[in-house]
N, C-alpha and C positions, 0 to 999 in steps of 0.2 A: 160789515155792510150787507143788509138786506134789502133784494127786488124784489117784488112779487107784479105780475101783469095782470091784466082784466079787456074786459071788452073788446075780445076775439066774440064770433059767434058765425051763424052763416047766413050770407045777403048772395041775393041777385046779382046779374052782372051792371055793373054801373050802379050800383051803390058806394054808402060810404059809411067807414066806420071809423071811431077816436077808440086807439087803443091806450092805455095808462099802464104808467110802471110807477106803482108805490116805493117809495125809498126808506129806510130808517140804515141806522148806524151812525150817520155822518154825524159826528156829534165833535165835532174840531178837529184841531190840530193835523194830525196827518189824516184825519177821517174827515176835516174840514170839505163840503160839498163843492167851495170855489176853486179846488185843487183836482178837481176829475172832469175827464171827461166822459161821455154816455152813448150811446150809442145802442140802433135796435137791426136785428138780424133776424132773417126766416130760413126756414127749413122744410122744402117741399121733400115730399114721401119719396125715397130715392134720389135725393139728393144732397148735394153738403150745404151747409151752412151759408146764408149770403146776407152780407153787412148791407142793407140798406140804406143806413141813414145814420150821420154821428152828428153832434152836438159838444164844441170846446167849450174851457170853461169860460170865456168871453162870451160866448153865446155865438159864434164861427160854425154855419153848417155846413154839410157836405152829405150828397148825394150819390147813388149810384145811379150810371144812365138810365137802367131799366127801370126807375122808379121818380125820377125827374120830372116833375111840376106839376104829377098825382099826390106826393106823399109829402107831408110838412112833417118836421121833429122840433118840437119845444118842451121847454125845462121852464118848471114855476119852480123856481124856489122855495119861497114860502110857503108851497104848499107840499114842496120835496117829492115831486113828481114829475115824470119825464112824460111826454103825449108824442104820439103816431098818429093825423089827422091820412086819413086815406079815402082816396076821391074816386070816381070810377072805377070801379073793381071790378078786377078780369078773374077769370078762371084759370089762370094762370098764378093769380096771388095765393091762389090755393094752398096755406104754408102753415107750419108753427111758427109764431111771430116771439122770440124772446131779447129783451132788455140788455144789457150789461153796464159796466161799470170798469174805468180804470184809474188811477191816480197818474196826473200826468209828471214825464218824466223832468226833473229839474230842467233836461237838457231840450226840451220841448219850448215851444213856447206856448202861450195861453189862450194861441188861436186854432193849436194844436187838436185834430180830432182823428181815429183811425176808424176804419170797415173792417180791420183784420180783425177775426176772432182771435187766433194766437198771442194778440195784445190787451187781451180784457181775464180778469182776474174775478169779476162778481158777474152774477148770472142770476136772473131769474128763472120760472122754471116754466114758461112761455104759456100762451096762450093761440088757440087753434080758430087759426080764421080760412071758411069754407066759403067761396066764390061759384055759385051754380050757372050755369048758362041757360 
């Protein structure tokens, strides 16, 4: 399984940007795309890693507070793309923004979504979104 991101770039504060995580690999079976879930994480300069947003494979989202009812996460299937809609932007969002991917565990269920990086296995290699004030 391959991610790749796009559409990071740098806006004003209170803007908004759709970031995209191209997919390829899923191609069945245990690569089948209904069996993962996805999820996007940022990384400000000095700082670790933080799950913003995951997506089960039912389509079950989940949020971090800090990013609650600015930031939407949707999965097109068909188009085997994961999207980061982002709404008012702070200068705070100041971050790399990268994708991942995990296959979820049988013992999970398939509303199942995580924010831990420790549990994601595919990675893209992010995308740099710059918030000026």
């Amino acid at each position: 399984v391959q991610l790749a991101e796009s559409g990071g770039g740098s806006v004003q504060a209170g803007g908004s940007l759709r970031l995209s995580c191209t997919t390829s690999g899923f191609t069945g079976g245990e690569y089948s795309m209904s069996q993962y879930y996805m999820a996007w994480f940022r990384q400000a300069p000095g700082k670790g890693r933080e799950g913003v947003a995951c997506i089960a494979a039912d389509g079950t989202t989940n949020y971090a507070d800090s990013v609650e009812g600015r930031f939407t996460i949707s999965l097109d299937k068909a188009a085997n793309t994961l999207y980061l809609q982002i709404k008012n932007l702070q200068p705070e969002d100041t971050a790399l923004f990268y994708c991942a991917a995990q296959r979820r565990s049988p013992y999970n269920s398939y509303w199942h979504c995580s924010r831990a990086s420790s549990n994601f296995r595919f990675w893209g290699q992010g995308t740099q979104v710059t918030v000026s004030s």
